[in-house]
MARDRENTOR-891641 format. One record per residue (C-alpha): chain; y, x, z; residue in three letters. Coordinates in steps of 0.001 Angstrom, whole numbers. Layout:
<nodes>
 chaine       Y       X       Z residu
      A       Y       X       Z    ALA
...
</nodes>
This chain:
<nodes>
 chaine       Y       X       Z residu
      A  -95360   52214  130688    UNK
      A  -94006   51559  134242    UNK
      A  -97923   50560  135496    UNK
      A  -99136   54293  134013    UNK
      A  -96241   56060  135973    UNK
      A  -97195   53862  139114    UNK
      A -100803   55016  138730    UNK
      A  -99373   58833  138816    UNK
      A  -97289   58506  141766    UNK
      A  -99979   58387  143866    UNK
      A  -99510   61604  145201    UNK
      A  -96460   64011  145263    UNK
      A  -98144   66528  143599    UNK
      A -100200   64402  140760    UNK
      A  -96552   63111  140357    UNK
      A  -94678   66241  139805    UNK
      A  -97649   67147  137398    UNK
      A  -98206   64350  135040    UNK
      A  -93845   64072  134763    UNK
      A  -93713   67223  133902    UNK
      A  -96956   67076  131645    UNK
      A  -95500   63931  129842    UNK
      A  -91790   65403  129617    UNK
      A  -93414   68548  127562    UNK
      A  -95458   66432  125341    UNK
      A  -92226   64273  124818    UNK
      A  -90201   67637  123752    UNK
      A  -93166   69705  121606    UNK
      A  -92418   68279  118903    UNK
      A  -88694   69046  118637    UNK
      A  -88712   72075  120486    UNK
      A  -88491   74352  117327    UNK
      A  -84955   72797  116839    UNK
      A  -84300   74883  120111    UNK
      A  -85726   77982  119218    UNK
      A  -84306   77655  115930    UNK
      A  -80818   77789  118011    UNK
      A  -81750   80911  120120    UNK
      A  -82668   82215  116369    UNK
      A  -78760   81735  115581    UNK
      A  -77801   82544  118495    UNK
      A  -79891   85996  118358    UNK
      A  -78720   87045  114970    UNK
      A  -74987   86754  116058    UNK
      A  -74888   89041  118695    UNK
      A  -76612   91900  116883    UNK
      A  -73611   92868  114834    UNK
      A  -71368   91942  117374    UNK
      A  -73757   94551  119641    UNK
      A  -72669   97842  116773    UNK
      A  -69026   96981  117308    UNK
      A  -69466   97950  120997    UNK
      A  -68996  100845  122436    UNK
      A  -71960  102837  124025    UNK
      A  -70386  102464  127316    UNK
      A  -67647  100610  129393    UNK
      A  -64138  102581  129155    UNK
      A  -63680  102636  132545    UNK
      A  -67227  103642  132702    UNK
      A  -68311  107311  133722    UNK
      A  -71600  108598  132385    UNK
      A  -74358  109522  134295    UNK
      A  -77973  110625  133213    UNK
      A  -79700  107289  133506    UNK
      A  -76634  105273  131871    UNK
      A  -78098  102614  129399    UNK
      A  -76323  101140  126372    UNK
      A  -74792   97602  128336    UNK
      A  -76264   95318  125701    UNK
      A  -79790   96528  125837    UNK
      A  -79693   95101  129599    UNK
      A  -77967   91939  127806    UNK
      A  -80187   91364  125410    UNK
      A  -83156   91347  127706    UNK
      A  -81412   89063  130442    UNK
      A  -80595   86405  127862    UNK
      A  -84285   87086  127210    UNK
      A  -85365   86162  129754    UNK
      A  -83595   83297  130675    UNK
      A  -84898   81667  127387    UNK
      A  -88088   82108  127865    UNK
      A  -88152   80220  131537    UNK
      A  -86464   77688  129710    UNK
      A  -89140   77346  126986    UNK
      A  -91737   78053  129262    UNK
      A  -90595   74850  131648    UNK
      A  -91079   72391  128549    UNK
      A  -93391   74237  126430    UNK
      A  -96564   76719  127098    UNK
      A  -98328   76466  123784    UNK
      A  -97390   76772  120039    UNK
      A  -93491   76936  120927    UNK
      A  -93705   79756  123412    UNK
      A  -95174   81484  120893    UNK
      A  -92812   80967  117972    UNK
      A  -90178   82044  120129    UNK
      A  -92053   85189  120962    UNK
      A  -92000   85956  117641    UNK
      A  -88475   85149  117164    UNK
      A  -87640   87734  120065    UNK
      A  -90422   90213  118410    UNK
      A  -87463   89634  115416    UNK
      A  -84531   90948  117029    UNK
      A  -86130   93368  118940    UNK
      A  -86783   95003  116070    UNK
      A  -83235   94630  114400    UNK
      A  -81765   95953  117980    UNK
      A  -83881   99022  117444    UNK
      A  -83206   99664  113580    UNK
      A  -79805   98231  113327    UNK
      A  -78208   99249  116984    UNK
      A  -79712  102479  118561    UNK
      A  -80757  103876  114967    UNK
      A  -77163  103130  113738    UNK
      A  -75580  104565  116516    UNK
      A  -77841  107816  116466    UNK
      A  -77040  108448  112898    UNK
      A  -75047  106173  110747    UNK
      A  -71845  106072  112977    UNK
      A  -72181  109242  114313    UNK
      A  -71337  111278  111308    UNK
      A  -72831  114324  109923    UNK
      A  -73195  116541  112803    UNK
      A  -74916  114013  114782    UNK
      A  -74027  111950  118135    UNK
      A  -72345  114068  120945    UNK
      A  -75013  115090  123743    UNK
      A  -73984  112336  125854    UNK
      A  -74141  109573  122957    UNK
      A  -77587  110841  122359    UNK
      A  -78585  111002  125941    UNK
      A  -77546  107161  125951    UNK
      A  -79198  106632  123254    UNK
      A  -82663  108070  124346    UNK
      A  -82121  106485  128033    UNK
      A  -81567  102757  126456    UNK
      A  -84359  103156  123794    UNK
      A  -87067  104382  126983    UNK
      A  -85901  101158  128950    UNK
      A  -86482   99179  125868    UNK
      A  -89529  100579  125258    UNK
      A  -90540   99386  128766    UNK
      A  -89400   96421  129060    UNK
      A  -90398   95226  126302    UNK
      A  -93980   96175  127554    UNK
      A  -93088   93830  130718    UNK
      A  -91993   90955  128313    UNK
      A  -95020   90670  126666    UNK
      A  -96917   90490  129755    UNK
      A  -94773   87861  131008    UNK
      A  -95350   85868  128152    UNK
      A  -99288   86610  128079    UNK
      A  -98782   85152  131789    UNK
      A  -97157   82232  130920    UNK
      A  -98803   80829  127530    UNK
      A -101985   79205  127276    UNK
      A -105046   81023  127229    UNK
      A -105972   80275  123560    UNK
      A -102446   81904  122237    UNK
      A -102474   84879  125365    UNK
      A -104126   87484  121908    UNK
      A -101699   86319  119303    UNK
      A  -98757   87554  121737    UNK
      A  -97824   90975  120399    UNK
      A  -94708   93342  120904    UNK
      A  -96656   96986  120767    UNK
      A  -95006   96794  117162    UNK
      A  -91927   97077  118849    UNK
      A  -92190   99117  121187    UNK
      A  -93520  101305  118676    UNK
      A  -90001  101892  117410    UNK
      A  -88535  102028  120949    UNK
      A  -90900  105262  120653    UNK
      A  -89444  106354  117580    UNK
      A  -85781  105857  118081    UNK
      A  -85969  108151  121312    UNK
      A  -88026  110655  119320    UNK
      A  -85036  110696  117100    UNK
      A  -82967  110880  120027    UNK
      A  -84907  114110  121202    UNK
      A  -84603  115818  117343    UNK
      A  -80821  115138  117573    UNK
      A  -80215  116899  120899    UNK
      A  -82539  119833  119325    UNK
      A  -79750  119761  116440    UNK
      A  -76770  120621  118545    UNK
      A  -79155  123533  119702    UNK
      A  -79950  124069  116440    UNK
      A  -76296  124079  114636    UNK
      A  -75090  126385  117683    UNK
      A  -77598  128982  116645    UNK
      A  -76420  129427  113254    UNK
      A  -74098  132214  113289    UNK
      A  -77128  134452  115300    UNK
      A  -79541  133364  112289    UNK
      A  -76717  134758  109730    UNK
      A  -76631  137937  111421    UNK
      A  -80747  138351  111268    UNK
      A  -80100  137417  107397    UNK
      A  -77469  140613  107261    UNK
      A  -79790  142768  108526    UNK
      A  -81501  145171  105752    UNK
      A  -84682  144446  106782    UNK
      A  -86027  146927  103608    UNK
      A  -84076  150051  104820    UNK
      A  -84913  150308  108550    UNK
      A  -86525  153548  108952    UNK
      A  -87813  153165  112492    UNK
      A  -88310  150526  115498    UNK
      A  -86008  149551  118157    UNK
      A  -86535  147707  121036    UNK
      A  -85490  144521  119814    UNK
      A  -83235  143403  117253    UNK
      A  -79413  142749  118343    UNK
      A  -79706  139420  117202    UNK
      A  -82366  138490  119440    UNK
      A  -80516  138780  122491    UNK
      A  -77674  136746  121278    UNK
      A  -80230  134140  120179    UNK
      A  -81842  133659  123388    UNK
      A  -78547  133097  124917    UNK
      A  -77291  130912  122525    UNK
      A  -80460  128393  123060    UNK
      A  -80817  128887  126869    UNK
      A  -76993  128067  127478    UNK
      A  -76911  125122  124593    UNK
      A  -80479  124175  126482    UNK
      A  -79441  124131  129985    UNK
      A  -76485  121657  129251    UNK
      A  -78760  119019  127589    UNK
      A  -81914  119482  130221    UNK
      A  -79475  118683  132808    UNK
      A  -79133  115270  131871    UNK
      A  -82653  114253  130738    UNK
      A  -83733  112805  134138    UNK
      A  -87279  112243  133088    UNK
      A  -89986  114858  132774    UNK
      A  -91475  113659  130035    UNK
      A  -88578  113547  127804    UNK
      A  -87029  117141  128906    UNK
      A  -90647  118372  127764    UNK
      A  -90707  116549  124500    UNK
      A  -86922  118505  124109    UNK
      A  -88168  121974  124655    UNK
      A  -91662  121432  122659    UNK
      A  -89711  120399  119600    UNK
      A  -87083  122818  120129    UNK
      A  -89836  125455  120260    UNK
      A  -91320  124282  116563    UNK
      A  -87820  124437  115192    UNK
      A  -87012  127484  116092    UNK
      A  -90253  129375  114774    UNK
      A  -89680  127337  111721    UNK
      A  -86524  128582  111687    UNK
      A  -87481  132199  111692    UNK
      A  -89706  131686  109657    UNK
      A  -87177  130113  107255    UNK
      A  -84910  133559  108032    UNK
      A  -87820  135724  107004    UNK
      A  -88163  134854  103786    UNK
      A  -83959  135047  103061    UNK
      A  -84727  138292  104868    UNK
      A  -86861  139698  101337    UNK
      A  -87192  142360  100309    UNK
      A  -89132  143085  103836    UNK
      A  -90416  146595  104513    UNK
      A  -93387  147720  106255    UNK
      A  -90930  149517  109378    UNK
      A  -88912  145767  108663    UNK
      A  -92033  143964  109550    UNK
      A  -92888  146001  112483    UNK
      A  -89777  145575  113913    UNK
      A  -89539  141677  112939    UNK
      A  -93111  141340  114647    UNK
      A  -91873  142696  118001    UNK
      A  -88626  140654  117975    UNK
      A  -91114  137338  117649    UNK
      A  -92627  138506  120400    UNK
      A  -89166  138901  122536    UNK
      A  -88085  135657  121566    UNK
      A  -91930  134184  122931    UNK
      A  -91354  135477  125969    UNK
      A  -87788  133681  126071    UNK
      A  -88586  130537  124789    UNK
      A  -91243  130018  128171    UNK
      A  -88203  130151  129998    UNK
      A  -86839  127250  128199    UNK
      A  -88864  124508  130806    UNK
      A  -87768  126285  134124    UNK
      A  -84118  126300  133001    UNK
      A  -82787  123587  135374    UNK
      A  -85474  124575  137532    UNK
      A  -85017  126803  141372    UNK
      A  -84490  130585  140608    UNK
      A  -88460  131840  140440    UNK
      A  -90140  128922  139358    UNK
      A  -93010  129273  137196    UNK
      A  -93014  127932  133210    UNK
      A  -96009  124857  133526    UNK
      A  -99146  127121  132290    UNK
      A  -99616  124235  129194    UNK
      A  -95975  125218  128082    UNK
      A  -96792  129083  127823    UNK
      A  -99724  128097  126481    UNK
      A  -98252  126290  123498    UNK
      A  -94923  128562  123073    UNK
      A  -98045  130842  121987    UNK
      A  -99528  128989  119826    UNK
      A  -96482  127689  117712    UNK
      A  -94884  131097  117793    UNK
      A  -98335  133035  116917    UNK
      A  -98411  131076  113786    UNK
      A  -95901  133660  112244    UNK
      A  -98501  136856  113486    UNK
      A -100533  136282  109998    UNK
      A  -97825  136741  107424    UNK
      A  -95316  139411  109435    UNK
      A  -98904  141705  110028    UNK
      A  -99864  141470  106712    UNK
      A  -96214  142551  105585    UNK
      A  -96675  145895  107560    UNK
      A  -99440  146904  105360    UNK
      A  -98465  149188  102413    UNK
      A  -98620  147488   97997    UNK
      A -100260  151588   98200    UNK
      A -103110  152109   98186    UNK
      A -103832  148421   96468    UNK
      A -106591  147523   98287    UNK
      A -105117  148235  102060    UNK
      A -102530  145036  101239    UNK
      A -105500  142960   99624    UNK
      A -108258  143440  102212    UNK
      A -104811  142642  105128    UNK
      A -104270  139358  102988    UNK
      A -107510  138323  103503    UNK
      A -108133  139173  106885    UNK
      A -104760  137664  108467    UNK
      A -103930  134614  105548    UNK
      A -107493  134299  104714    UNK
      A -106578  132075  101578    UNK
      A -107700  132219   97811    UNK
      A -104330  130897   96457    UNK
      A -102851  133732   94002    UNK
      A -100131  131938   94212    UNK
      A  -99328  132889   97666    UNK
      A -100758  136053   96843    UNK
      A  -97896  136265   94341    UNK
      A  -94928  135052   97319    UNK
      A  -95889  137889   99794    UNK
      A  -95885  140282   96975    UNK
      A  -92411  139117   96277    UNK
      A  -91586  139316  100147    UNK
      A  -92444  142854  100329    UNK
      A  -90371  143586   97251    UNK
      A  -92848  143707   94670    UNK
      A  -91374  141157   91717    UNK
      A  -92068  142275   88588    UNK
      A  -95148  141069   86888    UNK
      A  -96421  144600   85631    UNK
      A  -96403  145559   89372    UNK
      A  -98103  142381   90636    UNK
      A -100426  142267   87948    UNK
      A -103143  144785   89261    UNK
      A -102735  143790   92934    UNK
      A -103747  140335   91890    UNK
      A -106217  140837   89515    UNK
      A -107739  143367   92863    UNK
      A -107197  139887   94852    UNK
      A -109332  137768   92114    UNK
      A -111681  140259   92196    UNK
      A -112473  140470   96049    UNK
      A -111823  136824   96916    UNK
      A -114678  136197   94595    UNK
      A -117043  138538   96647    UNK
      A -119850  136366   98331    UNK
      A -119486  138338  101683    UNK
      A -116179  137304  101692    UNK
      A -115930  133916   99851    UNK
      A -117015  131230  101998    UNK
      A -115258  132886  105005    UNK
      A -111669  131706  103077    UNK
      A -109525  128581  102961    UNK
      A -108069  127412   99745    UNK
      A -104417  127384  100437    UNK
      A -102870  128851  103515    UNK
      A -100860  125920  106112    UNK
      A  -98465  128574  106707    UNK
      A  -97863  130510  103549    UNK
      A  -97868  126597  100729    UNK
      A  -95237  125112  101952    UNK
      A  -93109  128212  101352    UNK
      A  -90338  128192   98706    UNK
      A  -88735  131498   97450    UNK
      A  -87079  130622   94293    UNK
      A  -84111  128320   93835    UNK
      A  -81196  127996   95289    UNK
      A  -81952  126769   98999    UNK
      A  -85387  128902  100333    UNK
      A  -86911  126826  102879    UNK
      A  -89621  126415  104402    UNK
      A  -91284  122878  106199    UNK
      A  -88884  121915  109518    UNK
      A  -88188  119604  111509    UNK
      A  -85735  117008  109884    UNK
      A  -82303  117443  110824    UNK
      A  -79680  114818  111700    UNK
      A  -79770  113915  107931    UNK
      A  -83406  112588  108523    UNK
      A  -82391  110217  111413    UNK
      A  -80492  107398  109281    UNK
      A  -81833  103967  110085    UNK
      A  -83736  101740  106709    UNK
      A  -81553   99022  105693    UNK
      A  -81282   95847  107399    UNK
      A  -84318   94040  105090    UNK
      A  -86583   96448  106408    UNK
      A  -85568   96300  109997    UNK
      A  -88792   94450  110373    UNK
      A  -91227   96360  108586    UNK
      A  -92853   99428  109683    UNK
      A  -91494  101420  106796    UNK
      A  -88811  103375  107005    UNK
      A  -89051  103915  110546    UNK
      A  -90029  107059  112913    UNK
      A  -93590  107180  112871    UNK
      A  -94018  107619  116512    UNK
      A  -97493  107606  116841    UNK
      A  -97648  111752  117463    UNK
      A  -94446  111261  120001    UNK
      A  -96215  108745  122133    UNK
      A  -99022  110720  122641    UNK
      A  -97021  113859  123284    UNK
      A  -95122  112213  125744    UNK
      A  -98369  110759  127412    UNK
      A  -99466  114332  127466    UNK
      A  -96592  115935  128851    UNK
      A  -96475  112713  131576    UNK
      A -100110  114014  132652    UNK
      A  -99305  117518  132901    UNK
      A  -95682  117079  134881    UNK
</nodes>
């Protein structure tokens, strides 16, 4: 009534208050009708963002280049929610947080994911797609952590806890963890050719150790060169550390995967496969000084773990040198270095070394029965070695457990874009990259 609004105007301020007060109240009601319209609006422009291309033509790419509608998406973000935010702080603010929590999660899954796999083909994105890629989802990740902390700052108090985008930047998380496995795959697919010449080597008729292996060399050259032009453009610490620590577990995976297409394996082949793991430790620490002034140290936490992943193959190539003669030499190696009970196992280095036929195996494992089941020695063993059960040696593709390749990286469908299923579990990333943050 016009006697209520001449009781406001009493002062400028009240005035400005109250109007403002009353015009919200007026629009509360209607204002999911609005955000019902940014919903629209919101679920246009992510197809229309898949049918652009990563970058501007005219556009040359630099290390921190971002994908242009990421940077979009977020201003148009942004100027909705001051909208909202001028005519509604309560149960409409939030329903349109949600509604952004929507597409933020489509943008991840259905954009970057798309791009990183789908619609870059087999062989994965090029190193600068994937460096795009792994730049936009890292400003996603954080600005999504700004958004909800605007919005926390701008909603009432009794709504600030039911204001939550971790969800989503979650798979911000995951899509640059995939970004970082598919720049380890170019490394990876360059390396082939070196692996097939460790796989031609008859590793059962060397007669004495070298130095190292020819292949080694050629290996350490292929991964520092393929190395040194991706590290060049990862700009951020933490991210060029997450590259080399993953590239570090695929490659002992990978010899490890080599090894056992390398059967039947000597005791002189073991020897000499032993020492070449150890020349290929002592290159892989070079792997985090590679864009770094000639001299500079490896970080002391990156030698630290090279060792560690790479050590994990010391069990099964020591026990390898020991001689199937005398019987119990090979047992009492078993189960001092694999320190399992699993005959079956048992039975797969057997077949490693050579030994196949079941009248050979038989009294080496009925010798491993019969000391596994010594109390001395008993309680001092695991039931199924980490390294030696995931191990396949019959069919026809040997493999061991790796790191997924670009065939792994191909987003869920679009019903799913929501859910957490599906997605990169990036709950191990984040914490490595926290880790490596620390330690840079």
């Amino acid at each position: 009534s016009r006697s209520s609004i001449d009781t406001i105007s009493s002062s400028r301020d009240e005035k400005g208050h109250g109007f403002g007060q009353a015009i919200s109240e007026a629009f509360e009601p209607y204002l999911s009708v609005w955000v019902e319209s940014q919903d629209k609006h919101l679920s246009s422009l992510i197809p229309s963002y898949r049918q652009q291309p990563l970058r501007n033509a005219d556009e040359e790419f630099s290390a921190q280049l971002v994908i242009p509608s990421s940077t979009e998406l977020f201003h148009f973000y942004r100027l909705t929610l001051a909208q909202c935010a001028k005519l509604s702080t309560g149960p409409r603010l939030l329903e349109l947080s949600k509604t952004f929590a929507k597409y933020l999660d489509q943008y991840s899954q259905q954009v970057l994911f798309y791009f990183l796999s789908e619609k870059s083909g087999p062989q994965g994105p090029s190193i600068e797609d994937a460096v795009l890629i792994l730049n936009t989802a890292d400003y996603c990740y954080r600005t999504c952590n700004q958004l909800e902390e605007k919005i926390k700052g701008r909603i009432d108090e009794e709504l600030k806890s039911k204001v939550d985008l971790q969800s989503q930047a979650d798979a911000f998380l995951g899509v640059a963890s995939a970004a970082v496995r598919a720049l380890v795959h170019r490394v990876e697919v360059n390396c082939e050719p070196v692996w097939r010449e460790m796989r031609n080597t008859p590793w059962s008729k060397l007669e004495s150790v070298g130095d190292q292996s020819t292949y080694v060399g050629e290996l350490l050259r292929c991964v520092k060169e393929s190395s040194a032009g991706i590290l060049k453009h990862l700009h951020k610490q933490q991210y060029a550390r997450a590259f080399c620590d993953n590239l570090v577990d695929l490659l002992t995976n990978s010899y490890l995967t080599n090894v056992i297409h390398c059967r039947p394996i000597s005791e002189v082949g073991a020897e000499q496969m032993l020492l070449d793991a150890y020349v290929l430790q002592l290159g892989f620490r070079e792997l985090a000084t590679l864009t770094s002034d000639p001299g500079t140290s490896p970080p002391a936490a990156f030698v630290k773990r090279v060792s560690a992943t790479m050590a994990r193959l010391d069990p099964l190539l020591k026990t390898l040198q020991v001689r199937a003669s005398p019987p119990e030499g090979l047992v009492q190696a078993y189960l001092i270095h694999i320190r399992d009970t699993s005959e079956a196992n048992f039975r797969k280095l057997l077949e490693l070394k050579g030994v196949t036929r079941k009248q050979e195996q038989a009294p080496l494992v009925e010798l491993f029965n019969a000391h596994k089941a010594a109390p001395s020695v008993r309680d001092s063993l695991m039931p199924s070695s980490p390294l030696l059960s995931p191990l396949q040696l019959h069919g026809p593709s040997s493999h061991t457990t790796a790191l997924p390749g670009i065939g792994h990286l191909a987003s869920p469908s679009a019903g799913s874009s929501s859910s957490a299923a599906g997605r990169f579990d990036p709950a191990t990333f984040g914490s490595a990259l926290m880790t490596a943050a620390r330690e840079g």
